[in-house]
N, C-alpha and C positions, 0 to 999 in steps of 0.2 A: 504494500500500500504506500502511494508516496506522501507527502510530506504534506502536501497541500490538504488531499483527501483526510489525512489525519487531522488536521486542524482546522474543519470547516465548520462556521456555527450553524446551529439548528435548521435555521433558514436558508441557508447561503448555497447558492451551486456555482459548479465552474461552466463558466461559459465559453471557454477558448482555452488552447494551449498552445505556445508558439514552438518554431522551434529553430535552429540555426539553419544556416543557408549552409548545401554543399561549400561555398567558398568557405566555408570558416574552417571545413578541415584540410583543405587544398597543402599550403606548408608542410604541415604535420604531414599528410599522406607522401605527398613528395619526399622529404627526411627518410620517412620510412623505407620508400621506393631504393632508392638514393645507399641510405645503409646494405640492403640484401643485392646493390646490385653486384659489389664485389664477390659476393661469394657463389652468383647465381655463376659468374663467369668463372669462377676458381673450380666450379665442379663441370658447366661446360669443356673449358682450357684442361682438364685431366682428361675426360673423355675423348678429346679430341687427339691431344697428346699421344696419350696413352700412361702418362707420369706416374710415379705412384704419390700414394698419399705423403709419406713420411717427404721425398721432392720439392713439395710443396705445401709444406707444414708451417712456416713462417707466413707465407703469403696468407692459408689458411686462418693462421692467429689473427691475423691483420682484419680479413674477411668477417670474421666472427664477431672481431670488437664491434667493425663498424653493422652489423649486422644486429646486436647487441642494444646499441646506441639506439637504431632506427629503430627498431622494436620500442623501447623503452618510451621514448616522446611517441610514438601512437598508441601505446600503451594507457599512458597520463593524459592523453587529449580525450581518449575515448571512454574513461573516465569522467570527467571532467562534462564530455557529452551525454553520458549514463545519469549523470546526477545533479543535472541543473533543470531546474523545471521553470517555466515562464508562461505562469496562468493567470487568464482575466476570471474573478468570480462576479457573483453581482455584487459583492461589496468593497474589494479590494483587490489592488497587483500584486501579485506575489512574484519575487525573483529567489528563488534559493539556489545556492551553490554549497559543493562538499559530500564527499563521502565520509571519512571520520569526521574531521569537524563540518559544522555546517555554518553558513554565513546565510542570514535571509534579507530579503528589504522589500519588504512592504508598504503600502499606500492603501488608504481609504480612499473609492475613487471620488468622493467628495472634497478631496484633500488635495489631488492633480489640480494643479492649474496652470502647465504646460506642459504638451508635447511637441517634442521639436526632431524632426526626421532629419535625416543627412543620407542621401545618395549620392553617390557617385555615376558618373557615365558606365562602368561594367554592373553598377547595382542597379540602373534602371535597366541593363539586356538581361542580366541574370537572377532578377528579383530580390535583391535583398537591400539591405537597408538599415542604418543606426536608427535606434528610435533614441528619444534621453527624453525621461519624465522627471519634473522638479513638482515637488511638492511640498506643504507647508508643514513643516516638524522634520521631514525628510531629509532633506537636498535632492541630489542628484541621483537616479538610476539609469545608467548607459546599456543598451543591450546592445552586442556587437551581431552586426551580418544575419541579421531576421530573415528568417524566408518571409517573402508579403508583408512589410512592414507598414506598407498603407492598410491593408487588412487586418491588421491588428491594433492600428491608430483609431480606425473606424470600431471596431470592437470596442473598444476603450471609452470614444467616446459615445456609443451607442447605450454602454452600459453606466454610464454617468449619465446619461439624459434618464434611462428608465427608472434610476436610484432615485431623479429629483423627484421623477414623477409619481412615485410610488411615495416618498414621505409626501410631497405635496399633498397627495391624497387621501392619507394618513393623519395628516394634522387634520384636513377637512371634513374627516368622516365618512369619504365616499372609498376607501378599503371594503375588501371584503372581510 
């Protein structure tokens, strides 16, 4: 159960959950790539050879580390993407990051009162997009490389209008 679902009050549901743009793992996948390519070519280059292993035991060490390495940073990013959740409920945002520990930031979306996008020329071809919401008690929440970050600005504030309109109604008496 994640983190969100655990903490929601009686009323409250999740209406959206974002989640990162392919670009965000691009770096890390490449690193990754990048490490295993020595060693992809160190077991090619024996077969081709014919070499034995013990021949090419140094080269191998070399291969391994960097193989090691590349592993290691897609290891921690995909982590990192395993345990960040970025959900609109009808009451508030939720950004949580961490596997041991956990970092959250939250917002009452009565409490937003700005969001401010940031694309780029490749974020408008390949959909993604900084959002950054400032809010009062808060500061700042930056979410890096949104998939649809206009789609989630529009959530956001979709669901700020239904919050007003729901207490509006509720002071008035016309609730159910």
């Amino acid at each position: 159960m994640s983190y969100v679902s655990k903490t929601l009050a009686d009323d409250e549901e999740i209406i959206t959950r974002a989640n990162f743009n392919w670009t965000y793992s691009f770096w890390n996948t490449f690193f990754f790539l990048l490490g295993l390519a020595p060693l992809v070519v160190f077991i090619v280059g024996q077969i081709v050879t014919g070499k034995t292993f013990s021949d090419l035991l140094t080269g191998y060490i070399v291969a391994l580390i960097a193989a090691f390495f590349g592993s290691l940073i897609m290891l921690l990013h995909m982590v990192e993407l395993w345990t960040t959740e970025i959900v609109v409920t009808t009451y508030r945002f939720v950004y949580k990051t961490g596997l041991v520990s956990r970092n959250t930031k939250e917002v009452s979306l009565n409490k937003i009162e700005e969001i401010q996008l940031r694309q780029s020329i490749f974020g408008r071809l390949f959909g993604y997009g900084s959002l950054i919401l400032r809010g009062t008690g808060v500061g700042v929440i930056e979410l890096p490389a949104i998939d649809n970050p206009i789609d989630l600005r529009r959530t956001i504030e979709s669901a700020k209008s239904n919050l007003r309109r729901y207490s509006r109604d509720e002071l008035s008496g016309d609730a159910d």
